[in-house]
MOPAC internal coordinates of N, CA, C and O (Angstrom, degrees):
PM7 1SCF
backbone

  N    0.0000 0     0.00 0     0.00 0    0    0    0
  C    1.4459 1     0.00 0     0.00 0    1    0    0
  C    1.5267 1   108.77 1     0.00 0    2    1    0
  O    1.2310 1   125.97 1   -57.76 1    3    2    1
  N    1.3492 1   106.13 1   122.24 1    3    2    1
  C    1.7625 1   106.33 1   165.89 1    5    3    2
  C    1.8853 1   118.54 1   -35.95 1    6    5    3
  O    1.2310 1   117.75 1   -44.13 1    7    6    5
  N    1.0157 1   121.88 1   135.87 1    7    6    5
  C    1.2357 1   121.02 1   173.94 1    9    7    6
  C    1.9876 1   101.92 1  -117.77 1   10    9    7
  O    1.2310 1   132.96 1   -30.05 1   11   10    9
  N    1.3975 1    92.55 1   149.95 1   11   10    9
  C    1.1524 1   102.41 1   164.68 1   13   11   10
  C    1.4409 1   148.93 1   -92.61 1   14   13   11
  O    1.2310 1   106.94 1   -59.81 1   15   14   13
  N    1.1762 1   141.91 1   120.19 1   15   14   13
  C    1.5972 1   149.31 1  -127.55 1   17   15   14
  C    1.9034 1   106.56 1   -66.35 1   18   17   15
  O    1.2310 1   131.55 1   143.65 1   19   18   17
  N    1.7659 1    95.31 1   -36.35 1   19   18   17
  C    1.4725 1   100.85 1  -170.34 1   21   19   18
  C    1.6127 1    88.92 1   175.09 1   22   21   19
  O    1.2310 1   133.42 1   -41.24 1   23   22   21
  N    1.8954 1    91.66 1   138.76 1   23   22   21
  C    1.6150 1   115.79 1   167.10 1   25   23   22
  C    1.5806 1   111.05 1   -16.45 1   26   25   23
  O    1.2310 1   116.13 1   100.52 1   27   26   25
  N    1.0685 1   124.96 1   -79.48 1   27   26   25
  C    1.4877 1   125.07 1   155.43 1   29   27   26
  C    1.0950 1   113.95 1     6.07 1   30   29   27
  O    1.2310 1   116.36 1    81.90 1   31   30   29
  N    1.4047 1   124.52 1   -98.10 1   31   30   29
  C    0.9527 1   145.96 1  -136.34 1   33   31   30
  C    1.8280 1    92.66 1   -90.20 1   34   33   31
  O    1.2310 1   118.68 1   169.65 1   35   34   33
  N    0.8906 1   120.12 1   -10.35 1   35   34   33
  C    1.8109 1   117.40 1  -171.14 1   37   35   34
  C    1.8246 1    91.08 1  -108.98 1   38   37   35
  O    1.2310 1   120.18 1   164.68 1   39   38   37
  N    1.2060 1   117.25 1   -15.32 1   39   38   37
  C    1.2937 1   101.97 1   177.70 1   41   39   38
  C    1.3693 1    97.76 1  -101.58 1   42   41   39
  O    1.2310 1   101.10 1   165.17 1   43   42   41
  N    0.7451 1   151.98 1   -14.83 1   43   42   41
  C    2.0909 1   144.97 1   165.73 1   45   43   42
  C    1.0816 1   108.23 1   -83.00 1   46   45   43
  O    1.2310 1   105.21 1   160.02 1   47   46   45
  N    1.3424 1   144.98 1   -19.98 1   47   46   45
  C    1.4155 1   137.08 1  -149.34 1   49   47   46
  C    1.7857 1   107.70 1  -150.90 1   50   49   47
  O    1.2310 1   124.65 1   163.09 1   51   50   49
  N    1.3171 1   108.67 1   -16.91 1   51   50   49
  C    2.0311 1   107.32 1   179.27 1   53   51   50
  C    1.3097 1   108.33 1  -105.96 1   54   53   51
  O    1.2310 1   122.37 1   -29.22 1   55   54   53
  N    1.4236 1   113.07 1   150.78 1   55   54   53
  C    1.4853 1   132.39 1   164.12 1   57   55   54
  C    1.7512 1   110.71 1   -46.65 1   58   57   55
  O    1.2310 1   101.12 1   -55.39 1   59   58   57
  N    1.4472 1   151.96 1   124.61 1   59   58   57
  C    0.9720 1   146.80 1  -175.16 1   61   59   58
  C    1.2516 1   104.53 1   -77.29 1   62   61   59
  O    1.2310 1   116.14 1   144.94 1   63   62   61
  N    1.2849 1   124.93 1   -35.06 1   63   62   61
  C    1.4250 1   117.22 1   172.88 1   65   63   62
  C    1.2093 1   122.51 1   -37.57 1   66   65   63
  O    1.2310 1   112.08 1   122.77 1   67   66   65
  N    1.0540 1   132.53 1   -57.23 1   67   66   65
  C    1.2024 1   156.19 1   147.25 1   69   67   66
  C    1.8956 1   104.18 1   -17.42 1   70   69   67
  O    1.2310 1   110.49 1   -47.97 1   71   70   69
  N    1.8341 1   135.48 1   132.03 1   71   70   69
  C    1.0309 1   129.57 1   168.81 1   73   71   70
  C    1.9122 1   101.06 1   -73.93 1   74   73   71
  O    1.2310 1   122.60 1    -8.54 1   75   74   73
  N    1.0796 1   112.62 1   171.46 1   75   74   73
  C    1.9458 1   121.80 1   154.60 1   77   75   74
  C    1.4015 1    99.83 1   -63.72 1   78   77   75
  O    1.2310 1   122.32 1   -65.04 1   79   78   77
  N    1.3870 1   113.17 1   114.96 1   79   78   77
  C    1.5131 1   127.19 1    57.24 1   81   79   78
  C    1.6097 1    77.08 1  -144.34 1   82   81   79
  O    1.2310 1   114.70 1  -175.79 1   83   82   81
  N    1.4618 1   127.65 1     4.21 1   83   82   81
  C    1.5036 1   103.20 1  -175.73 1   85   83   82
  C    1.4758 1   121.82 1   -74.02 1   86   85   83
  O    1.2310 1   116.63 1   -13.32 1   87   86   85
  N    1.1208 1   124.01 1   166.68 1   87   86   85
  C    1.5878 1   114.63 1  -171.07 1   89   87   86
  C    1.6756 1   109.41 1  -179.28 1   90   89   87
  O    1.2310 1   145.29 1  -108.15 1   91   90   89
  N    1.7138 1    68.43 1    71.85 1   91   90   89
  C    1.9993 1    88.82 1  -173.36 1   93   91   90
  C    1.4686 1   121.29 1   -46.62 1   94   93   91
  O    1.2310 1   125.02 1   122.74 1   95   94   93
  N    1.5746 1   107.96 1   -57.26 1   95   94   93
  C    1.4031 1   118.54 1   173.88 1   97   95   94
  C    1.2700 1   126.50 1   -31.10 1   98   97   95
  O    1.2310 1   119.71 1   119.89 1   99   98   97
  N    1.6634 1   118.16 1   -60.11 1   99   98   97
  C    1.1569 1   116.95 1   173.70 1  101   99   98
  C    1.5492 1   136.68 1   -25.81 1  102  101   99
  O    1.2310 1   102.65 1   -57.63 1  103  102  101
  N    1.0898 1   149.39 1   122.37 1  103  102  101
  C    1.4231 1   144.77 1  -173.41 1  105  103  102
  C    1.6134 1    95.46 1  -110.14 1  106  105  103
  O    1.2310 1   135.95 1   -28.80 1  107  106  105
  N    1.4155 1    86.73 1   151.20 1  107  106  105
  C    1.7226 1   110.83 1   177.51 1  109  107  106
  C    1.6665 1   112.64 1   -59.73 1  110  109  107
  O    1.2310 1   129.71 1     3.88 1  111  110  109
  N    1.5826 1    98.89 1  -176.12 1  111  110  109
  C    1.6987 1   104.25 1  -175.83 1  113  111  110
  C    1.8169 1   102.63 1   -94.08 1  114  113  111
  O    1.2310 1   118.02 1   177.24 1  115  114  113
  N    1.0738 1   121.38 1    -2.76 1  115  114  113
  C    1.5499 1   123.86 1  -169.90 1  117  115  114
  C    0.9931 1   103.04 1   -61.90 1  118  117  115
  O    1.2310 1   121.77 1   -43.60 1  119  118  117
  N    1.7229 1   114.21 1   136.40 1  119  118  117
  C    1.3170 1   136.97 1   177.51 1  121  119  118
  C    1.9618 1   124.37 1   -78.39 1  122  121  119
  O    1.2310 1   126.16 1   -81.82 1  123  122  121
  N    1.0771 1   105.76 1    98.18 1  123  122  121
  C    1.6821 1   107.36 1  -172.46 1  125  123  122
  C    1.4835 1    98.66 1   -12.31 1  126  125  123
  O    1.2310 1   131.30 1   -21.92 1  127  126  125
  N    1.5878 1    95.79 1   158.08 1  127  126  125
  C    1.8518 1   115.57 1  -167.18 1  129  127  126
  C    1.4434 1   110.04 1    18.45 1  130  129  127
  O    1.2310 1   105.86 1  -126.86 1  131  130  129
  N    1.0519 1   143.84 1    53.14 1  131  130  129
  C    1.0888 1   154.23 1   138.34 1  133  131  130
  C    1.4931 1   116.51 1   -32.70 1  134  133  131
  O    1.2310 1   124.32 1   133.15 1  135  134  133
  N    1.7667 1   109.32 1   -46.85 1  135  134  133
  C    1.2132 1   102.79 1  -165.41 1  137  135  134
  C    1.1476 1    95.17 1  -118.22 1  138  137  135
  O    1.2310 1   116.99 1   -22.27 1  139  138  137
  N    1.3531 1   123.33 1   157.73 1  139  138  137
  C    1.3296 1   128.73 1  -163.28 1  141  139  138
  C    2.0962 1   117.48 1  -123.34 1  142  141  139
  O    1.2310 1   107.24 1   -99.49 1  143  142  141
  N    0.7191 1   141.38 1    80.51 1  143  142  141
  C    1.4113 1   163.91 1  -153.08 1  145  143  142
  C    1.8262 1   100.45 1   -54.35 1  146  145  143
  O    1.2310 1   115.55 1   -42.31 1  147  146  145
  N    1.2677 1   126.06 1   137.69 1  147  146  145
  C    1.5828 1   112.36 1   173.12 1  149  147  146
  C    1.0740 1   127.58 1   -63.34 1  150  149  147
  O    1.2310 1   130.65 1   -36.24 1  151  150  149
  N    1.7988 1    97.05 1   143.76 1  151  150  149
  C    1.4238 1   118.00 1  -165.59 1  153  151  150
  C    1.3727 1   107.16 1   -75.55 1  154  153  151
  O    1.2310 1   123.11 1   -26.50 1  155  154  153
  N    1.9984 1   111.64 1   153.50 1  155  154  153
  C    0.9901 1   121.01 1  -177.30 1  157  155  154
  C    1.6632 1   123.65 1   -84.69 1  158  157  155
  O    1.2310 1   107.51 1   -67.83 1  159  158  157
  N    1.4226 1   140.90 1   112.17 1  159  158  157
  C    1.2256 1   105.81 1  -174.83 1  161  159  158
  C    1.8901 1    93.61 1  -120.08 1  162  161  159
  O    1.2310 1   122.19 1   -48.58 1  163  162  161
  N    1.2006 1   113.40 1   131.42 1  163  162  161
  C    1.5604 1   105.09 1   159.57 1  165  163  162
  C    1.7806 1   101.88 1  -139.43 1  166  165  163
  O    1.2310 1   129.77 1   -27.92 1  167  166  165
  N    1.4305 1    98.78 1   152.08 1  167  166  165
  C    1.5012 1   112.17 1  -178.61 1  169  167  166
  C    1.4869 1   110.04 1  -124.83 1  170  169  167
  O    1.2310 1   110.37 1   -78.66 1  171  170  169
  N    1.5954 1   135.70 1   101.34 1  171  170  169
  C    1.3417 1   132.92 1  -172.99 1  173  171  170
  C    1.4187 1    96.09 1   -95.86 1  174  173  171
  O    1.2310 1   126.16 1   -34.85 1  175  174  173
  N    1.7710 1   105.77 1   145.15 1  175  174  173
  C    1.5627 1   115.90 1   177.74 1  177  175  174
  C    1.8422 1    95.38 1  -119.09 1  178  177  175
  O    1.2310 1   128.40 1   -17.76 1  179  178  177
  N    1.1927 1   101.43 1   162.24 1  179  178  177
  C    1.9401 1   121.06 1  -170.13 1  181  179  178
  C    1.6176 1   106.52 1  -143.68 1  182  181  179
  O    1.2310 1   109.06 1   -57.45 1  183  182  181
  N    1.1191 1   138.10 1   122.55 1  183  182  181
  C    0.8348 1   141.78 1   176.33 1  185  183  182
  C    1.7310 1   120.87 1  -156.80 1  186  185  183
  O    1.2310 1   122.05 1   -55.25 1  187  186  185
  N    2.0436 1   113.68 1   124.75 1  187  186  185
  C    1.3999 1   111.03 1  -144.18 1  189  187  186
  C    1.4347 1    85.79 1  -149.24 1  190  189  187
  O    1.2310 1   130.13 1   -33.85 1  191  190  189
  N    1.2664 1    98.07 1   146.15 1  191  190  189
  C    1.8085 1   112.90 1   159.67 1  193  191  190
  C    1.0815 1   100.97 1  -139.08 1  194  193  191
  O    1.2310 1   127.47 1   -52.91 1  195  194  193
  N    1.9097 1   103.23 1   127.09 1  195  194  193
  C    1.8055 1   114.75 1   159.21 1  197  195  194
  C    1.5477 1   107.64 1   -73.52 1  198  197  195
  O    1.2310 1   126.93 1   -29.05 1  199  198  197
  N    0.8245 1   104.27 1   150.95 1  199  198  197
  C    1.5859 1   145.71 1  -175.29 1  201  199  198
  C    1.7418 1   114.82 1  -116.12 1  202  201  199
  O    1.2310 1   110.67 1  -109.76 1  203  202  201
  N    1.2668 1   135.15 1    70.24 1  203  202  201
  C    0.9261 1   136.82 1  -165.81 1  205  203  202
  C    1.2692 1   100.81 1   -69.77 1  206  205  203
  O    1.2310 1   110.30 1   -36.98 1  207  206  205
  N    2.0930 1   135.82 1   143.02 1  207  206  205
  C    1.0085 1   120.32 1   164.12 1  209  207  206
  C    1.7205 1   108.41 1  -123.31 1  210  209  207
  O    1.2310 1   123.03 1   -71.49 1  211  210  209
  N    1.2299 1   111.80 1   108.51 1  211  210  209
  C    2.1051 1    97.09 1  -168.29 1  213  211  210
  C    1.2073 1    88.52 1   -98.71 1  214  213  211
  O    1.2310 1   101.95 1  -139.30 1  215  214  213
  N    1.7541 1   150.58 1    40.70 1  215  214  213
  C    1.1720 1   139.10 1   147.45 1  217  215  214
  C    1.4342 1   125.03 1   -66.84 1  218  217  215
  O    1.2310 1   131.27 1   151.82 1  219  218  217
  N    1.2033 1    95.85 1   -28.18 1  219  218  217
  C    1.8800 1   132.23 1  -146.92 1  221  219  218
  C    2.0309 1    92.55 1  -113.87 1  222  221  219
  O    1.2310 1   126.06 1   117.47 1  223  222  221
  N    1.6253 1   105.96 1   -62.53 1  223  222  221
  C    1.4171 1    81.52 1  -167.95 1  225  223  222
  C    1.7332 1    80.26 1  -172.33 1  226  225  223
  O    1.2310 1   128.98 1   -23.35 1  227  226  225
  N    1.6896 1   100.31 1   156.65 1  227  226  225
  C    1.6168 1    96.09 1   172.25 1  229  227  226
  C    1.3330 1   129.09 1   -64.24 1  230  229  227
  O    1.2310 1   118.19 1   152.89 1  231  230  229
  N    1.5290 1   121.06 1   -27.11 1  231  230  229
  C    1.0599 1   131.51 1  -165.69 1  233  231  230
  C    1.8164 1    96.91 1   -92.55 1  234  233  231
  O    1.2310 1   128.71 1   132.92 1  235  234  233
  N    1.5121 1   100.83 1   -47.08 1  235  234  233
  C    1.8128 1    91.21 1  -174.34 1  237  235  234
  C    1.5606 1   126.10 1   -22.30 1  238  237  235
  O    1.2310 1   117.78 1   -51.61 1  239  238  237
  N    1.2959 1   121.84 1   128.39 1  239  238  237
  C    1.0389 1   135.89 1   178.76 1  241  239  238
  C    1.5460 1   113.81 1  -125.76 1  242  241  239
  O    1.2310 1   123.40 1   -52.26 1  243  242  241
  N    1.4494 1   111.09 1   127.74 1  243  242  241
  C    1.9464 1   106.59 1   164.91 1  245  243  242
  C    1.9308 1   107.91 1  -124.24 1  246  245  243
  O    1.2310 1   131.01 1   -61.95 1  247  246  245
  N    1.3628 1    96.35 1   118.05 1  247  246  245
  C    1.4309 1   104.92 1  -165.30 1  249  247  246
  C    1.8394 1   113.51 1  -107.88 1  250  249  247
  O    1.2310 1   136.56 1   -77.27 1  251  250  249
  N    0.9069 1    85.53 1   102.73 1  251  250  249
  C    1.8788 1   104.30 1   161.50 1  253  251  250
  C    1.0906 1   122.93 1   -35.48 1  254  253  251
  O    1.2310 1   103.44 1  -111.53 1  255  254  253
  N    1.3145 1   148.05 1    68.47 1  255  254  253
  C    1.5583 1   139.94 1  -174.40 1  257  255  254
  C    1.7092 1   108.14 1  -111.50 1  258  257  255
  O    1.2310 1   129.08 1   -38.60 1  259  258  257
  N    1.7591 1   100.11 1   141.40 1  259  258  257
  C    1.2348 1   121.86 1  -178.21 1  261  259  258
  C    1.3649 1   100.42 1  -138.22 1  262  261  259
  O    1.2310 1   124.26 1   -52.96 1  263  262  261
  N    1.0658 1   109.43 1   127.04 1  263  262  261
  C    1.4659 1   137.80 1  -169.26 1  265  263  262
  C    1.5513 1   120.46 1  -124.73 1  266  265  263
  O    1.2310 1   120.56 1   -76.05 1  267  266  265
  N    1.4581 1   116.53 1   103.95 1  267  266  265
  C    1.4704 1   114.23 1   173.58 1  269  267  266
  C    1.4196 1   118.30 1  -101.65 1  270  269  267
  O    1.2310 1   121.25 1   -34.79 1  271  270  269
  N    1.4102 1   115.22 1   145.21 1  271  270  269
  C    1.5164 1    96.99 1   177.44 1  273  271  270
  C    1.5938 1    92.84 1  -142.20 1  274  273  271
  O    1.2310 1   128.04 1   -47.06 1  275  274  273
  N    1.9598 1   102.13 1   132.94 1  275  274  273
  C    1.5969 1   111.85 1   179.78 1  277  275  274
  C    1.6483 1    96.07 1    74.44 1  278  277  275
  O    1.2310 1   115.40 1  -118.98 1  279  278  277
  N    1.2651 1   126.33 1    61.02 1  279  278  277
  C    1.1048 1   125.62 1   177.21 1  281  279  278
  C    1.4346 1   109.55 1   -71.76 1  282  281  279
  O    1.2310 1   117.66 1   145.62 1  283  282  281
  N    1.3101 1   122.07 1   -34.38 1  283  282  281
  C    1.6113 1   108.36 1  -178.65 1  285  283  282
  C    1.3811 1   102.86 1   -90.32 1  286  285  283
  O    1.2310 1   119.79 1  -175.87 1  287  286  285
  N    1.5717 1   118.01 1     4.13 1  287  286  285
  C    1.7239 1    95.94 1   174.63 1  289  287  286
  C    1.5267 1   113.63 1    85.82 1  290  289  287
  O    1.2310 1   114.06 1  -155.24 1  291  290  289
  N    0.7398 1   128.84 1    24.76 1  291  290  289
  C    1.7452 1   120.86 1  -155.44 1  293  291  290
  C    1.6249 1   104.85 1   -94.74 1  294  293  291
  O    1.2310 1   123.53 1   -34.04 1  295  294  293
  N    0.8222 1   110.83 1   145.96 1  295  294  293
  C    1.5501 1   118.93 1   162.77 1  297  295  294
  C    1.1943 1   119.09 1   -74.94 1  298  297  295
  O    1.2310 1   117.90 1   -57.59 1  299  298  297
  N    1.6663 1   121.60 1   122.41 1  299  298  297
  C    1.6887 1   121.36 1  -170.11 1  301  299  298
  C    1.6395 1    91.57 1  -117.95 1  302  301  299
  O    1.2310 1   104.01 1  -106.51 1  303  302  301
  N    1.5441 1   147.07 1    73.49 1  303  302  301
  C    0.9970 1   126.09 1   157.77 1  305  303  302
  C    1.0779 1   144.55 1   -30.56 1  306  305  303
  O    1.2310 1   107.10 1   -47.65 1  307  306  305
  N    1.8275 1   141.64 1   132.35 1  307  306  305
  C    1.4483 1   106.77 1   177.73 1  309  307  306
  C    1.1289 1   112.13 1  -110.71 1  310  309  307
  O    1.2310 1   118.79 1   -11.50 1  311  310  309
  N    1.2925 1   119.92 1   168.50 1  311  310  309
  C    1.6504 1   127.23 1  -160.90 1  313  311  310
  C    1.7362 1   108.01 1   -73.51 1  314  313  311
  O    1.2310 1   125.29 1   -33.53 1  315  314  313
  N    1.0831 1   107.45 1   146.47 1  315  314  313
  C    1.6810 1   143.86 1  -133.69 1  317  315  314
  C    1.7847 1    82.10 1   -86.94 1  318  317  315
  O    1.2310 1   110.97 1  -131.30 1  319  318  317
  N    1.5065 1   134.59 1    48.70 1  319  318  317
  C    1.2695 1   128.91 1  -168.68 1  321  319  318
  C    1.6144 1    98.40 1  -107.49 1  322  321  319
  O    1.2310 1   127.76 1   178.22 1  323  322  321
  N    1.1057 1   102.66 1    -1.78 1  323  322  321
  C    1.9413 1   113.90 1   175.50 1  325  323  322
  C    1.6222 1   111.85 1   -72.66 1  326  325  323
  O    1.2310 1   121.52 1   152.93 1  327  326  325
  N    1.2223 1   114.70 1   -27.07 1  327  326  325
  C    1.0262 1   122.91 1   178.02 1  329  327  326
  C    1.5127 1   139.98 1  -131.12 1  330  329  327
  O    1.2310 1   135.02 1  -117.50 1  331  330  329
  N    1.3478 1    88.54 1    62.50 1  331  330  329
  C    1.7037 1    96.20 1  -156.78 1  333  331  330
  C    2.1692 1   108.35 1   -83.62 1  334  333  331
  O    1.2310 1   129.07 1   169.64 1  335  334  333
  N    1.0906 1   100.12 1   -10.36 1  335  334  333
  C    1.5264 1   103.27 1  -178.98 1  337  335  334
  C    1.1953 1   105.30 1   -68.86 1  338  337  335
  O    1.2310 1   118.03 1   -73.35 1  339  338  337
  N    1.4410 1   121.35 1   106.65 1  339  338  337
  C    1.7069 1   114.98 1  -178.46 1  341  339  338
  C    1.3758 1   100.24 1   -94.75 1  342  341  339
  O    1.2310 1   113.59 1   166.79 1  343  342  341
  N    1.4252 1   129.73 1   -13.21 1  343  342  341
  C    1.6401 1   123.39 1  -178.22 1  345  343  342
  C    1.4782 1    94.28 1  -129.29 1  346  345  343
  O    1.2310 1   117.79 1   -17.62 1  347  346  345
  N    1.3426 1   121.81 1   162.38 1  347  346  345
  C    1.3195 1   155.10 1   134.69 1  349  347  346
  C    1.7615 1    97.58 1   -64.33 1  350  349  347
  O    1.2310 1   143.04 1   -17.13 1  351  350  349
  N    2.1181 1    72.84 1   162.87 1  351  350  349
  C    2.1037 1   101.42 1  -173.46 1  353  351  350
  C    1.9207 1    98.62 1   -78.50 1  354  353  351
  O    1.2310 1   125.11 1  -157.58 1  355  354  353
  N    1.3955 1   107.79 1    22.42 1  355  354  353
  C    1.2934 1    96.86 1   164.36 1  357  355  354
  C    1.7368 1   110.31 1  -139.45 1  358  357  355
  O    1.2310 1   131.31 1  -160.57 1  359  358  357
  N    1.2296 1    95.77 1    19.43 1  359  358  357
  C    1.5984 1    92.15 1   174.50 1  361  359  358
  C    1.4183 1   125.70 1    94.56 1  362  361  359
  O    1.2310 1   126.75 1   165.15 1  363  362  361
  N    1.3613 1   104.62 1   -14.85 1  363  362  361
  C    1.4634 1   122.48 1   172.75 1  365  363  362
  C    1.7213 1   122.39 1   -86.01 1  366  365  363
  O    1.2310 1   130.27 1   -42.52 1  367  366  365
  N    1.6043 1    97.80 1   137.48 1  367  366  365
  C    1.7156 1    97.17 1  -169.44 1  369  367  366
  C    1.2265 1   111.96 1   -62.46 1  370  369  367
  O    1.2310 1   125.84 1     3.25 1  371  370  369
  N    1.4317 1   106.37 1  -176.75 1  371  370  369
  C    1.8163 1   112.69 1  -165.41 1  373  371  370
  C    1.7015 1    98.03 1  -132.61 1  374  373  371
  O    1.2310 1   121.17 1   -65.58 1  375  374  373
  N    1.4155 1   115.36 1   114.42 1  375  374  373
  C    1.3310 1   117.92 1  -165.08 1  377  375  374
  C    1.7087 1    93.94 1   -58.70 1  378  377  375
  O    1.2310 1   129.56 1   154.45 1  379  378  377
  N    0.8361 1    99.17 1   -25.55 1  379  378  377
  C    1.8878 1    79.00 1  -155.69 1  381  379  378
  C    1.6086 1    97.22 1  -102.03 1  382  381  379
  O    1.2310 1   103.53 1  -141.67 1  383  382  381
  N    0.9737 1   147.89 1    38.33 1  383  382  381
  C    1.7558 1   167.19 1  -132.54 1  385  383  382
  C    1.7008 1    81.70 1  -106.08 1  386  385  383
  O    1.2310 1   113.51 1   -56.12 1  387  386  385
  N    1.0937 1   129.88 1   123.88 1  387  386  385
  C    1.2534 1   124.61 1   158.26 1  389  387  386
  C    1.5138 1   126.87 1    74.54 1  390  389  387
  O    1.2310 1   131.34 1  -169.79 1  391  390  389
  N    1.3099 1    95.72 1    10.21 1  391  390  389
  C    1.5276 1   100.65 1   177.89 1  393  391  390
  C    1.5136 1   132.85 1   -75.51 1  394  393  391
  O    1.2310 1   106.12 1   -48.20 1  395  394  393
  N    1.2467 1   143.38 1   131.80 1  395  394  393
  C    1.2864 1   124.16 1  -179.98 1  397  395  394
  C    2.1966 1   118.21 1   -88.28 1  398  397  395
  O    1.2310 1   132.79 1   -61.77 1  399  398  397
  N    1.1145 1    92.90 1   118.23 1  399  398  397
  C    1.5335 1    91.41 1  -161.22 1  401  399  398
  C    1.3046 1    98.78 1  -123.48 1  402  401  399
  O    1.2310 1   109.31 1  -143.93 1  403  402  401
  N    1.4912 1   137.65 1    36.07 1  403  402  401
  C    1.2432 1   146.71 1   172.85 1  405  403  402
  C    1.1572 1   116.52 1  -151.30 1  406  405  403
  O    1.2310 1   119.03 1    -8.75 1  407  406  405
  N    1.6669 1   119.45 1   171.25 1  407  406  405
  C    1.5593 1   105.75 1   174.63 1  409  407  406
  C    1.8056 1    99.57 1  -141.90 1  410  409  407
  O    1.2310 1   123.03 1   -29.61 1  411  410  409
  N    1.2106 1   111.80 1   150.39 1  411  410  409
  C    1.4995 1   101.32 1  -150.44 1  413  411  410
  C    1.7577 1   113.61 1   -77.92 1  414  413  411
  O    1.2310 1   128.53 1   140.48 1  415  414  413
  N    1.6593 1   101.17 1   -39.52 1  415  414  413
  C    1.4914 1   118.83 1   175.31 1  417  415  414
  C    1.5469 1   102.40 1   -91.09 1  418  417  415
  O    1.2310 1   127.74 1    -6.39 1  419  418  417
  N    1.5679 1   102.71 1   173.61 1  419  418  417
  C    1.4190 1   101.54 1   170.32 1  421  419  418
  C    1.4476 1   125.88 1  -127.15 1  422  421  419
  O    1.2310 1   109.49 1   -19.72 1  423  422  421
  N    1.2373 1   137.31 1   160.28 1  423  422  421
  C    1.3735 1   117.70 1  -149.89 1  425  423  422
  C    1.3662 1   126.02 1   -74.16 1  426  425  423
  O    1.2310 1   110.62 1    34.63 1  427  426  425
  N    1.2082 1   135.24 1  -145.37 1  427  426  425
  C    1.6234 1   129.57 1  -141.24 1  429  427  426
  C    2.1130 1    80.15 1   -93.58 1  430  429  427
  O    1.2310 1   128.10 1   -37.49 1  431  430  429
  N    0.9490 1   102.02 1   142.51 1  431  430  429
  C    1.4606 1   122.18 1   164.18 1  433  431  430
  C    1.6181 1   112.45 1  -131.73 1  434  433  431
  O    1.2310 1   133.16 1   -24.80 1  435  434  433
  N    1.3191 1    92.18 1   155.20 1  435  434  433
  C    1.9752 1   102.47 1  -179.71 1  437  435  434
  C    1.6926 1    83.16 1  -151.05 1  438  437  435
  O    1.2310 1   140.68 1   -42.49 1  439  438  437
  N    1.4855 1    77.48 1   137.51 1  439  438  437
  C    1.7610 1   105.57 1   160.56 1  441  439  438
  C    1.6209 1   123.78 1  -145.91 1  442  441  439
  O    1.2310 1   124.08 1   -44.29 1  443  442  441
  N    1.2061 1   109.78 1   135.71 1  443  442  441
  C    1.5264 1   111.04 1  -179.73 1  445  443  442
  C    1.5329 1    89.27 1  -112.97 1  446  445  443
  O    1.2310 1   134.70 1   -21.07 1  447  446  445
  N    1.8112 1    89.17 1   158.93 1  447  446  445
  C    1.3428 1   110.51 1   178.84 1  449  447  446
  C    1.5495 1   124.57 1  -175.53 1  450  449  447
  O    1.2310 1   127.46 1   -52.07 1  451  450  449
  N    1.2693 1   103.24 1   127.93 1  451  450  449
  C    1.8834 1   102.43 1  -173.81 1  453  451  450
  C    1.1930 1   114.68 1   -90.00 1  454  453  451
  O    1.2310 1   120.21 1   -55.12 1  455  454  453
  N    1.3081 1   117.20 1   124.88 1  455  454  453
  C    1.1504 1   114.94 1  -178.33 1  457  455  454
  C    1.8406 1   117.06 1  -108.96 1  458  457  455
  O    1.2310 1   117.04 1   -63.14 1  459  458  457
  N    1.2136 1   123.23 1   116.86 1  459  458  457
  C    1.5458 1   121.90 1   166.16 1  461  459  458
  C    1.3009 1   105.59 1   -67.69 1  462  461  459
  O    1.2310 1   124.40 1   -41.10 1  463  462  461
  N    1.5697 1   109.16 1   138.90 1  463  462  461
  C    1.7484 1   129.24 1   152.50 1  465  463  462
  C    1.2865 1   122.09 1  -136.60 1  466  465  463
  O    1.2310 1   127.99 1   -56.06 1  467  466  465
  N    1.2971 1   102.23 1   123.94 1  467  466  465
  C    1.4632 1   114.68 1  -178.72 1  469  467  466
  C    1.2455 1   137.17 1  -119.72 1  470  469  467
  O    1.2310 1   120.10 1   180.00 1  471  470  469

């Protein structure tokens, strides 16, 4: 918890709730987005063969599709905004304050699928 420098200065500028020298309200000197949260990386793969059928019709088509998604698998964490309470209503820290306990994408998937065109 921020503390305050001197009586003064905690009586013009702190929450009273709060006893001297605490002085919850106050916010730090950090400069907006300062901090930067993990980056996203995903790479999707596609892969298809037409199948022409001229029994059926000139245009008929039966198409082969393979579909990867998150091919390298990667881990996309998402940013630690689940847990933004760093204190309790008594002033005491919060073990899990900032933790990342999710992940933003989800892992490698594959799908096949036939597709008719006509």
């Amino acid at each position: 918890m921020p503390l305050a420098p001197t009586p003064t200065f905690y009586a013009a500028n702190c929450n009273p709730a709060f006893l001297f020298p605490t002085c919850a309200n106050l916010h730090g000197n950090l400069g907006r987005n300062t901090l930067i949260g993990p980056g996203v990386s995903k790479l999707d793969f596609s892969v298809f063969k037409n199948n022409p059928v001229k029994r059926i019709s000139e245009s008929f088509n039966v198409q082969f599709r393979a579909e990867v998604f998150n091919v390298l698998n990667h881990t996309n964490f998402s940013s630690p905004t689940d847990n933004l309470n760093v204190f309790d209503q008594h002033g005491q820290p919060v073990d899990s304050a900032g933790l990342i306990t999710s992940t933003q994408t989800s892992s490698r998937q594959i799908q096949f699928a036939l597709k008719l065109i006509w």
